[in-house]
MIDOSE-1310 file (N, C-alpha, C; in nm, 2 decimals, decimal comma, always signed):
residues 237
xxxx	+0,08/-0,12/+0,00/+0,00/+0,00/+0,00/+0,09/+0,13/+0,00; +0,05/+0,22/-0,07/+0,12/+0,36/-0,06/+0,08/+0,45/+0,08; +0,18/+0,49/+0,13/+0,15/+0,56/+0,21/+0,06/+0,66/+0,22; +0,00/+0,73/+0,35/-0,09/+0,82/+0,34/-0,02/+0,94/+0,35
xxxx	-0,09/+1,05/+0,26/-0,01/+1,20/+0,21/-0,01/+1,24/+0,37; +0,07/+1,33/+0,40/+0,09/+1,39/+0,51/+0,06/+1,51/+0,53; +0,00/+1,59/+0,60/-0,09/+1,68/+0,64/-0,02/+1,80/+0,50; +0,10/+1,84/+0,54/+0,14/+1,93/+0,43/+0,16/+1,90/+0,27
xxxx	+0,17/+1,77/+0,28/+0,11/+1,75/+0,11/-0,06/+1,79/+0,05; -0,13/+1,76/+0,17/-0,24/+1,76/+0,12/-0,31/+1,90/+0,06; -0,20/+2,05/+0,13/-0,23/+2,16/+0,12/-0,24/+2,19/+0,00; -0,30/+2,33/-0,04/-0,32/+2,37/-0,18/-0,12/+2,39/-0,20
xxxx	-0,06/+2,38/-0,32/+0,08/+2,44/-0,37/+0,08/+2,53/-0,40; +0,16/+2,68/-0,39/+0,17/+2,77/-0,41/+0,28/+2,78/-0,52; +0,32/+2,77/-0,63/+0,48/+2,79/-0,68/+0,53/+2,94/-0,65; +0,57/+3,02/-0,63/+0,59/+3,15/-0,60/+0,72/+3,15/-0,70
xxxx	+0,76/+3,24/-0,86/+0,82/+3,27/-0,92/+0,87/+3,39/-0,87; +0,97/+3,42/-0,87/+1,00/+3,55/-0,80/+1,14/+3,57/-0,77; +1,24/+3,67/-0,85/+1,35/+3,66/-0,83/+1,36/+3,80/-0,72; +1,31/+3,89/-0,66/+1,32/+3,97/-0,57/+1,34/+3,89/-0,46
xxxx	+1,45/+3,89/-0,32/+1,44/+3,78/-0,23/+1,36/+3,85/-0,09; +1,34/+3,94/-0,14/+1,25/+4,05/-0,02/+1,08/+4,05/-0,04; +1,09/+4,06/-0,21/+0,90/+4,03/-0,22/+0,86/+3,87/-0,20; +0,96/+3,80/-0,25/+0,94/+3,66/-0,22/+0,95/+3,61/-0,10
xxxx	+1,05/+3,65/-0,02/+1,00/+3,61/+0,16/+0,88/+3,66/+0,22; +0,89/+3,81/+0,16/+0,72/+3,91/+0,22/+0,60/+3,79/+0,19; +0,59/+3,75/+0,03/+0,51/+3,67/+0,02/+0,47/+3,55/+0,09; +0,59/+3,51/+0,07/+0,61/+3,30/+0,15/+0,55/+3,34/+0,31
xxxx	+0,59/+3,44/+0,36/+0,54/+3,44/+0,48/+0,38/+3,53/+0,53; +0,32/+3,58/+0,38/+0,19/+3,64/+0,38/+0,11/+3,48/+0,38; +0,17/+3,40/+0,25/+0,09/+3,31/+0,22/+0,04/+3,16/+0,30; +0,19/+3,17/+0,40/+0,22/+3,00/+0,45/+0,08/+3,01/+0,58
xxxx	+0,10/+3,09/+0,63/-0,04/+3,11/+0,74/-0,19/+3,07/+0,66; -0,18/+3,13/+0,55/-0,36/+3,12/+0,55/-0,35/+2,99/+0,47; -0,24/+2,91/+0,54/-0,28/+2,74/+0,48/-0,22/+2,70/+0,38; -0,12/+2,71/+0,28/-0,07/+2,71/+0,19/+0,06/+2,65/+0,17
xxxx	+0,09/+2,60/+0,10/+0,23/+2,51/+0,09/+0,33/+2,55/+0,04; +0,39/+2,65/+0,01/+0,50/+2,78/-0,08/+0,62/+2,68/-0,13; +0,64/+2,75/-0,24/+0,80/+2,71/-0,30/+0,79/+2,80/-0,36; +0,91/+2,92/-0,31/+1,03/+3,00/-0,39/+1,08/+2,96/-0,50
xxxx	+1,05/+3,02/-0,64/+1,14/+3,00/-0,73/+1,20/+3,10/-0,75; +1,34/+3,12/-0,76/+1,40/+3,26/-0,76/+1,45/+3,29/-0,92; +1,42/+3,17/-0,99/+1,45/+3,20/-1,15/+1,37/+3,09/-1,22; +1,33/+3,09/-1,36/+1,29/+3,02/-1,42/+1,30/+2,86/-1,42
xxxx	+1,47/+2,83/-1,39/+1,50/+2,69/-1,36/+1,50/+2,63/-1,24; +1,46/+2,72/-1,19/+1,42/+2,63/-1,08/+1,23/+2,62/-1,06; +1,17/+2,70/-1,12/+1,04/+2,70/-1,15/+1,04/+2,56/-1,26; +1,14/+2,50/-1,38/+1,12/+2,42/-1,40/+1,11/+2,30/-1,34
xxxx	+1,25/+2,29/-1,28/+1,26/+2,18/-1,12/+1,15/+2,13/-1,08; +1,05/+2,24/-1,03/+0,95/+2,27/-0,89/+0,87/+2,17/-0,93; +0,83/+2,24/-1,08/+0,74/+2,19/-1,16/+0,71/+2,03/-1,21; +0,83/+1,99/-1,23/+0,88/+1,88/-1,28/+0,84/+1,71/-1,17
xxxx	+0,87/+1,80/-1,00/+0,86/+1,76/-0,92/+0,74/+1,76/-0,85; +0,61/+1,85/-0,89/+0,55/+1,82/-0,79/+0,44/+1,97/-0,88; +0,33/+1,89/-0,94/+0,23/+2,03/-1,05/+0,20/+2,07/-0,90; +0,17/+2,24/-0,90/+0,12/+2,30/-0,82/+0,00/+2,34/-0,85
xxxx	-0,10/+2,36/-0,73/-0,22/+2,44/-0,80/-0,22/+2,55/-0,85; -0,14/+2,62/-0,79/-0,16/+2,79/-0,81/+0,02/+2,84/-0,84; +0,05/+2,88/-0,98/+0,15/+2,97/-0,94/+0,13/+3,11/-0,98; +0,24/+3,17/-0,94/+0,26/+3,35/-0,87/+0,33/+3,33/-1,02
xxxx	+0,35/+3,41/-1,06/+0,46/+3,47/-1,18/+0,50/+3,57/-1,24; +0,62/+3,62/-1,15/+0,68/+3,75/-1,21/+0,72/+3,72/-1,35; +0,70/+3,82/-1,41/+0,77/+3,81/-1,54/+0,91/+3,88/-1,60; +0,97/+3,96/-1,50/+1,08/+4,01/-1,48/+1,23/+3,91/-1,44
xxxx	+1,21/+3,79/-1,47/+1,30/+3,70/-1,46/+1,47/+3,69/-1,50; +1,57/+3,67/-1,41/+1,71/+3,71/-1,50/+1,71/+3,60/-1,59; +1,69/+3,49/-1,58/+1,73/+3,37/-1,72/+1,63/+3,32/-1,84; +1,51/+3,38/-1,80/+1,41/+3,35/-1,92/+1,28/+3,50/-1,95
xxxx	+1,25/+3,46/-2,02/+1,13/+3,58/-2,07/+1,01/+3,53/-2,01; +0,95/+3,59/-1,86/+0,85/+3,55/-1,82/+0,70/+3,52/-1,85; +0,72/+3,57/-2,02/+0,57/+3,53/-2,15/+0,60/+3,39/-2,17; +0,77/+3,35/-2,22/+0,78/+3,24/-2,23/+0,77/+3,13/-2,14
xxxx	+0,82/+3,18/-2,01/+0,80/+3,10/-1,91/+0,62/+3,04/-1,90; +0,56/+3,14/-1,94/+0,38/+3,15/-1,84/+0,37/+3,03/-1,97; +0,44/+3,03/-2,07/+0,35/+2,93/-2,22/+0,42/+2,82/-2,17; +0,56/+2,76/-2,08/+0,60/+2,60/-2,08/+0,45/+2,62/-1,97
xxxx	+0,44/+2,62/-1,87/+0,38/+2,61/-1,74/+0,26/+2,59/-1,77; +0,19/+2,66/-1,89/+0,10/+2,65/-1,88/+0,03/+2,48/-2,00; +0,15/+2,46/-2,08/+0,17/+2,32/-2,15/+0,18/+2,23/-2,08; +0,28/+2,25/-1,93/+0,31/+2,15/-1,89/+0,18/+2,11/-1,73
xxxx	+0,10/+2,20/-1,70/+0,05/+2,22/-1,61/-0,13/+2,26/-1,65; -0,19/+2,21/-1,73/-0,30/+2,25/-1,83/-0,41/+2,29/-1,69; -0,39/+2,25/-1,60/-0,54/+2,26/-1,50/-0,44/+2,37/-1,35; -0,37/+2,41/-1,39/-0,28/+2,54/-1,27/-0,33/+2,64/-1,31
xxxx	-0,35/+2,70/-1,21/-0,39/+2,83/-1,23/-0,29/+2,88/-1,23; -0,26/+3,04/-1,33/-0,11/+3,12/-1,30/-0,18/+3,29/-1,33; -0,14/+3,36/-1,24/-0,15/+3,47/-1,15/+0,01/+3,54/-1,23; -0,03/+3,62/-1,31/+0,08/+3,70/-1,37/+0,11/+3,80/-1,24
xxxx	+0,25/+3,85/-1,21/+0,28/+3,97/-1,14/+0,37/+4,03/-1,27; +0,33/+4,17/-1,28/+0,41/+4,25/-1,36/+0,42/+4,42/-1,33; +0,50/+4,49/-1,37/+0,50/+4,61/-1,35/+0,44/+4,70/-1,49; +0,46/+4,62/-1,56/+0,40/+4,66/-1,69/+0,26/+4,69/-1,71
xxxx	+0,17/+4,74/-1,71/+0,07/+4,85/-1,70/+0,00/+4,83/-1,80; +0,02/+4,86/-1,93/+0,01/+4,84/-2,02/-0,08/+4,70/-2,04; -0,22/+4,77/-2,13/-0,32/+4,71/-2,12/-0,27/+4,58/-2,23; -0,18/+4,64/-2,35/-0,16/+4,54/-2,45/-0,04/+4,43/-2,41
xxxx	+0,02/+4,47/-2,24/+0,11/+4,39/-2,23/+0,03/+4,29/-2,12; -0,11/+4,35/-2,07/-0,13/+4,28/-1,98/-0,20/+4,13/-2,03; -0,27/+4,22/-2,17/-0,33/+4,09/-2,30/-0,23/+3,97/-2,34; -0,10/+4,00/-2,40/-0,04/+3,90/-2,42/+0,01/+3,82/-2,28
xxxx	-0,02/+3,84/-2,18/+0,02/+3,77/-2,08/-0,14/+3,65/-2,07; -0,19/+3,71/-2,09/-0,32/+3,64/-2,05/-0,34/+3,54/-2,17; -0,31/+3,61/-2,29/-0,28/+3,47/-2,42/-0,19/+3,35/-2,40; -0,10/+3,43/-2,33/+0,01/+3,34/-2,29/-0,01/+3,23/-2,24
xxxx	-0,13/+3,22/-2,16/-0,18/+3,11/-2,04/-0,22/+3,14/-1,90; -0,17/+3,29/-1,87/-0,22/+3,31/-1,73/-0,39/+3,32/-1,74; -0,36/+3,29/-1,64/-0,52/+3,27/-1,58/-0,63/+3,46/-1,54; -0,48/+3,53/-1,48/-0,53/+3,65/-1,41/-0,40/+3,72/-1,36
xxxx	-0,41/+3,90/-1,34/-0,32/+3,91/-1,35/-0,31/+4,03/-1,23; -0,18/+4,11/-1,16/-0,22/+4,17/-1,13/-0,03/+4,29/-1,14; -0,08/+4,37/-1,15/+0,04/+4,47/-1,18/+0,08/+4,52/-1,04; +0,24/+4,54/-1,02/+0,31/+4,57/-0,91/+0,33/+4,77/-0,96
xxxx	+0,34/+4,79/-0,85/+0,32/+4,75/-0,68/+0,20/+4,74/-0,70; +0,17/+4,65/-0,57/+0,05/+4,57/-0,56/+0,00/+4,57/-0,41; -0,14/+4,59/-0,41/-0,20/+4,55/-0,26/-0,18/+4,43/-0,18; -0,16/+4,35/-0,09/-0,13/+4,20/-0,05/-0,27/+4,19/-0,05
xxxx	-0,37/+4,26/+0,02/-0,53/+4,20/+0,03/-0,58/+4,23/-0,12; -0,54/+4,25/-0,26/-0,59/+4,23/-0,32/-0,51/+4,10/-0,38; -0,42/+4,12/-0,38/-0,34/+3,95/-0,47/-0,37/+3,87/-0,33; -0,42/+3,85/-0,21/-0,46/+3,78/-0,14/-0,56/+3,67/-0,17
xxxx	-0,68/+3,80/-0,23/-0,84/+3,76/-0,28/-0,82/+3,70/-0,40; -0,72/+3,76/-0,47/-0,69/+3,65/-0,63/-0,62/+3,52/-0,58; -0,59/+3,55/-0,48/-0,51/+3,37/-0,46/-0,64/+3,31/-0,42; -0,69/+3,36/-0,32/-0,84/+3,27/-0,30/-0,91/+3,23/-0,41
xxxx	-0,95/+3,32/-0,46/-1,04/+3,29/-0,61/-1,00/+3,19/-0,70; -0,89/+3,23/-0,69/-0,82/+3,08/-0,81/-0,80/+3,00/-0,75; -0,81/+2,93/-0,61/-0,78/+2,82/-0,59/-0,94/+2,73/-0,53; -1,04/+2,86/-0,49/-1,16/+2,79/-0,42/-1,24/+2,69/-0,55
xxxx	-1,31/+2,59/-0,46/-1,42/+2,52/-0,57/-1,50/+2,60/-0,64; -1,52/+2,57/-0,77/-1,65/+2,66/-0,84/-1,75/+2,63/-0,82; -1,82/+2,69/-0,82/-1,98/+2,71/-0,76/-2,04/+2,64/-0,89; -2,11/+2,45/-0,89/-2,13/+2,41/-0,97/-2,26/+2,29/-0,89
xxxx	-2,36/+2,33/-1,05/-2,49/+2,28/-0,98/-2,50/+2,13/-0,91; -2,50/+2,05/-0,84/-2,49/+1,95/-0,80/-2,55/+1,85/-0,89; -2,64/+1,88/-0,95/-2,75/+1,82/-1,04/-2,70/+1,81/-1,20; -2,60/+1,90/-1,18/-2,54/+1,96/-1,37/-2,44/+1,83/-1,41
xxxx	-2,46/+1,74/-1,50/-2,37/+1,64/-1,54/-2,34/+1,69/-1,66; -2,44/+1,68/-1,77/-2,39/+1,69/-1,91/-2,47/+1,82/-1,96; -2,38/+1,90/-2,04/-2,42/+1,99/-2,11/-2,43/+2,02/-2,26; -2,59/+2,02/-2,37/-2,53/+1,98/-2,47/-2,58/+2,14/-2,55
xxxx	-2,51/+2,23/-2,64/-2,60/+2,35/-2,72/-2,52/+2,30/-2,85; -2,63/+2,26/-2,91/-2,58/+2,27/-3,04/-2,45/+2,16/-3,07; -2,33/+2,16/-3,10/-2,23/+2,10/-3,16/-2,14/+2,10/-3,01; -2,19/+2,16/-2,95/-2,11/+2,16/-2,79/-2,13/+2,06/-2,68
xxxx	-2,07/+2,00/-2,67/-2,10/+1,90/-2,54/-2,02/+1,92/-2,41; -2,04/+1,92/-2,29/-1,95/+1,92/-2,18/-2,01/+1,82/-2,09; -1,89/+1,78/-2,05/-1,91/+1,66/-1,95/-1,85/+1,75/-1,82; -1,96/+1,79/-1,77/-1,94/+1,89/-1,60/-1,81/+1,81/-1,52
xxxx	-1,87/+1,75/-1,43/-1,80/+1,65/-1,35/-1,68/+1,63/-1,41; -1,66/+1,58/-1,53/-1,52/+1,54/-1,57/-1,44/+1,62/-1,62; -1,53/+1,81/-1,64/-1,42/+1,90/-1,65/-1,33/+1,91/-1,81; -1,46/+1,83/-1,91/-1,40/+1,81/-2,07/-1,55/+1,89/-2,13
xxxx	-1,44/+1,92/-2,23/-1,55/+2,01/-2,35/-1,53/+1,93/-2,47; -1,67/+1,93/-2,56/-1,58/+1,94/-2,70/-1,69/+1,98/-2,79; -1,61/+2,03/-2,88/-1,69/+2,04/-3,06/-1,71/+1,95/-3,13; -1,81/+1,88/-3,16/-1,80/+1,76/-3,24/-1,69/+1,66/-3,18
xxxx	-1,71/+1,58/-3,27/-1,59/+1,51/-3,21/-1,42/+1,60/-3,11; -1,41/+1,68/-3,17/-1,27/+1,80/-3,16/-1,31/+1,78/-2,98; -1,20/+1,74/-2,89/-1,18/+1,79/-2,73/-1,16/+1,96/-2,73; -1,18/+2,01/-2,64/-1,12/+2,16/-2,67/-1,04/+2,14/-2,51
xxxx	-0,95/+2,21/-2,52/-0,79/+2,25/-2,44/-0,86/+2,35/-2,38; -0,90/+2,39/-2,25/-0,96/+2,47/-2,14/-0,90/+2,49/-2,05; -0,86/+2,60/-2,03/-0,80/+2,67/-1,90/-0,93/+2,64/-1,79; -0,88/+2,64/-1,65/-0,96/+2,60/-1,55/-1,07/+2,69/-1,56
xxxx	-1,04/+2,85/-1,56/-1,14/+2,96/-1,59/-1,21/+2,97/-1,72; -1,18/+2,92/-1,81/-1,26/+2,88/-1,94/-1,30/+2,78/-1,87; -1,30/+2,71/-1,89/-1,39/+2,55/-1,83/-1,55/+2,63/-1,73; -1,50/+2,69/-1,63/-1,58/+2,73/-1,54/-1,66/+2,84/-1,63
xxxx	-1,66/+2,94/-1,67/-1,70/+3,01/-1,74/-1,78/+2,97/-1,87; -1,74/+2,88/-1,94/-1,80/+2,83/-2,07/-1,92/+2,72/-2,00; -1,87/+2,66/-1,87/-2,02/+2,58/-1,79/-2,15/+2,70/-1,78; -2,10/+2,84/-1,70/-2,23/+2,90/-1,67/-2,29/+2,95/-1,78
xxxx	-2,22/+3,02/-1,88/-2,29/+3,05/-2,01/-2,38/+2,92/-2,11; -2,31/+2,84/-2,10/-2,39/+2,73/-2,18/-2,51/+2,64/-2,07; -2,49/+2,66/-1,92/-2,60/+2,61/-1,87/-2,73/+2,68/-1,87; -2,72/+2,84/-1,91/-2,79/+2,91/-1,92/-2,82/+3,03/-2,06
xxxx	-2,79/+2,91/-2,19/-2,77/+2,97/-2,31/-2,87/+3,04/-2,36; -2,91/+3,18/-2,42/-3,01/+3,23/-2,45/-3,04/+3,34/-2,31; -2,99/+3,32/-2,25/-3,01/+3,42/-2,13/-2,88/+3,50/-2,12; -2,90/+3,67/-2,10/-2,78/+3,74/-2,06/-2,71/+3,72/-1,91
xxxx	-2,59/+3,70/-1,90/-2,59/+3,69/-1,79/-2,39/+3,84/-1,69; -2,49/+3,88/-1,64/-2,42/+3,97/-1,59/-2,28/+4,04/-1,54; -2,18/+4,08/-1,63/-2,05/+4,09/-1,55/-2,05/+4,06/-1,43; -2,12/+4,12/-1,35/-2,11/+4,09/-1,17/-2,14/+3,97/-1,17
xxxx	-2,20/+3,92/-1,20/-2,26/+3,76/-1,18/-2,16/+3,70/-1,21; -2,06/+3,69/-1,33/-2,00/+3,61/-1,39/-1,89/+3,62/-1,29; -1,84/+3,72/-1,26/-1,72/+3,76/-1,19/-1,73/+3,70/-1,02; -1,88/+3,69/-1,01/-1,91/+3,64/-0,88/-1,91/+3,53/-0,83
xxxx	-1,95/+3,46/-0,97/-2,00/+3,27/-0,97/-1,82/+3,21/-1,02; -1,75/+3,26/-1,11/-1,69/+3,24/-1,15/-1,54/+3,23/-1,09; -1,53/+3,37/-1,09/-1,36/+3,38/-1,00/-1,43/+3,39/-0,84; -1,49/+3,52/-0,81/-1,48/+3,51/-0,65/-1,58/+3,73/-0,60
xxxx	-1,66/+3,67/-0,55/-1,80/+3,74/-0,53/-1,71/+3,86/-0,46; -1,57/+3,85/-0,38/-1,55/+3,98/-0,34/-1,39/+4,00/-0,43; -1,42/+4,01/-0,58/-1,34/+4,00/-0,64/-1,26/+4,14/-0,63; -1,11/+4,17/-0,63/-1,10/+4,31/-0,65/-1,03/+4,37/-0,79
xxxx	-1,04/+4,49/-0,83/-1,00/+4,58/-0,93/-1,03/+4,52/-1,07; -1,04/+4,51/-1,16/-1,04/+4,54/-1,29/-1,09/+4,37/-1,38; -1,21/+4,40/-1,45/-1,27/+4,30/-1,48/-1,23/+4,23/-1,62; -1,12/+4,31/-1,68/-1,04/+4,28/-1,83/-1,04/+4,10/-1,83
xxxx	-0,97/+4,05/-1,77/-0,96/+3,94/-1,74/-1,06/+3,85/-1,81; -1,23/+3,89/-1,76/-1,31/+3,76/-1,81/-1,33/+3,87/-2,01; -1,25/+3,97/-2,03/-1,27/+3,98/-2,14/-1,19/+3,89/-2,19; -1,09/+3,88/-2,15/-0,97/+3,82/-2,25/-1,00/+3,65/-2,22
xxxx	-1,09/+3,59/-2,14/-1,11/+3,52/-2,12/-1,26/+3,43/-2,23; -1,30/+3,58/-2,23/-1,42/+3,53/-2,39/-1,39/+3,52/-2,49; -1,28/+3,61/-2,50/-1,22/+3,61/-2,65/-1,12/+3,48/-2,69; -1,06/+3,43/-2,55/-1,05/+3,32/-2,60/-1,07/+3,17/-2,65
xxxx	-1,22/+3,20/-2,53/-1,32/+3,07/-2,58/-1,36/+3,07/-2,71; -1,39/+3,25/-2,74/-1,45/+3,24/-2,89/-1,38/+3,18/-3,00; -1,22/+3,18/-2,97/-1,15/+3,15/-3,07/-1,15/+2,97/-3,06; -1,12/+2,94/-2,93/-1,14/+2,78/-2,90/-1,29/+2,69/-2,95
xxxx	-1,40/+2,78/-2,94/-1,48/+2,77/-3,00/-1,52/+2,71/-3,14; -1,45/+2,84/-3,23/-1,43/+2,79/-3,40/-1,56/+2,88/-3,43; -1,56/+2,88/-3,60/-1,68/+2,88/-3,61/-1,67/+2,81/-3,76; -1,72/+2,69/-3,68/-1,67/+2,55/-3,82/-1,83/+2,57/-3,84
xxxx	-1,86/+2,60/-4,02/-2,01/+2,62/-4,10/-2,07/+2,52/-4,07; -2,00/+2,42/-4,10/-2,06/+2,25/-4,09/-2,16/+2,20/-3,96; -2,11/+2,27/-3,82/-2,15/+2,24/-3,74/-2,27/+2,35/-3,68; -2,32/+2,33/-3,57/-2,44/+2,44/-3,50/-2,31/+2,51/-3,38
xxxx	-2,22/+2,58/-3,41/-2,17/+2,58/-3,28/-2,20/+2,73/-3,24; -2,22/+2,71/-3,09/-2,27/+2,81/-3,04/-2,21/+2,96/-3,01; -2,23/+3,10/-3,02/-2,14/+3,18/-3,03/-2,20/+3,25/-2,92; -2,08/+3,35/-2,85/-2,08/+3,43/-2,72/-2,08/+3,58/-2,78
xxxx	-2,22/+3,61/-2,76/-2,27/+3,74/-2,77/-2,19/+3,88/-2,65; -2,17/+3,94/-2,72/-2,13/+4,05/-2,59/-2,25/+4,15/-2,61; -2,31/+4,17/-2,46/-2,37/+4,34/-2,45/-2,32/+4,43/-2,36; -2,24/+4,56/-2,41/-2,12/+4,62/-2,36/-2,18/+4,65/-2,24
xxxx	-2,12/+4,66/-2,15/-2,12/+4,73/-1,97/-2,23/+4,62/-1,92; -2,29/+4,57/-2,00/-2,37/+4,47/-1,93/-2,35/+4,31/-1,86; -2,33/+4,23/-1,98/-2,29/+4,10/-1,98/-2,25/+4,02/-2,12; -2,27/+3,93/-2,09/-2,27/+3,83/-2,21/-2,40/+3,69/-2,24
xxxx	-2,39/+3,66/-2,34/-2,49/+3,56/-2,33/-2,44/+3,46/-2,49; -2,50/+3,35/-2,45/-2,44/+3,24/-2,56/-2,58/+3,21/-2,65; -2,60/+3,23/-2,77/-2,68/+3,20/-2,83/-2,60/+3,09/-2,98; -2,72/+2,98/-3,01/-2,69/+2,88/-3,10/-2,75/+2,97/-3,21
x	-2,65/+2,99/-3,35/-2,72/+3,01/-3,44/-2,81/+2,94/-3,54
């Protein structure tokens, strides 16, 4: 028989990317209390190491790295790690730099300097269960199928490759397709009801269901309507 995991395996993993050794202890010792299991990576290869040894739930990722390009880093991590959540840190501001990060594979992001009680609430949010109907097994619109519980999509035959927050997101829209359903709502049910600062995120998070999506003629597949400052809603054409 295999041994039983021991109390600190069982914790959520934190990876913490971070070559600063002052924001990276601030951190490890913000995070280890509210339950959390930390590993410091002070450069890319050792974020591979970490990785290699042990997928984390959740990593932190400066993008300011001395040995690799932290866009490149977020694309192995996110290849090698398909169901991790990854929390960009950047100083970069810059709406079109905050986009290609989130193409990249981050999940959510948040720019330095930074609040601790707001990258606190994003560590919560990406690591808590999603709020999913107990009764919800299969989901079918059109050319779309999801198998809830097992956390798979597909188009037609086609699997589609879903980030955790796509998965969660493309569930509430399509369990309630034909209905608008409300930035606040989405941002509430989805990431986390006391979410803080800037809602870009589930944009760049539609646009790239839309594209995972497709819009193969052959098939009924269903498209994600936007209505500005309001919400979104999924309608079958």
């Amino acid at each position: 028989m295999f041994p039983a995991p021991t109390l600190d395996r069982m914790l959520p993993f934190v990876l913490l990317v971070e070559d600063d050794p002052v924001i990276g202890r601030s951190l490890e010792q913000a995070l280890t209390p509210q339950g959390y299991r930390v590993t410091v990576a002070p450069h890319a290869a050792a974020a591979r190491a970490s990785v290699h040894n042990d997928a984390p739930d959740l990593v932190l990722l400066d993008l300011g790295l001395p040995d690799a390009d932290g866009i490149d880093l977020c694309r192995e991590l996110r290849a090698a790690c398909p169901t991790t959540s990854i929390i960009v840190l950047t100083a970069r501001q810059e709406e079109a730099d905050i986009v290609v990060g989130l193409d990249a594979g981050a999940d959510d992001y948040v720019t330095k300097p930074f609040r601790l009680a707001e990258l606190m609430a994003r560590v919560r949010a990406h690591l808590r269960q999603p709020k999913v109907d107990p009764d919800l097994d299969q989901i079918e619109v059109g050319a779309l199928r999801i198998d809830v519980p097992a956390r798979r999509a597909w188009i037609g035959a086609d699997e589609l490759a879903l980030r955790p927050r796509e998965h969660d997101l493309l569930v509430l829209l399509a369990s309630e397709h034909g209905r608008v359903i409300t930035r606040e709502r989405i941002m509430e049910e989805v990431w986390d009801e006391n979410w803080y600062g800037s809602t870009k995120t589930l944009d760049v998070h539609v646009s790239s269901l839309r594209r995972k999506l497709g819009g193969d003629t052959q098939l009924r597949v269903p498209r994600i309507v936007a209505l500005p400052r309001v919400g979104y809603r999924m309608d079958l054409s």
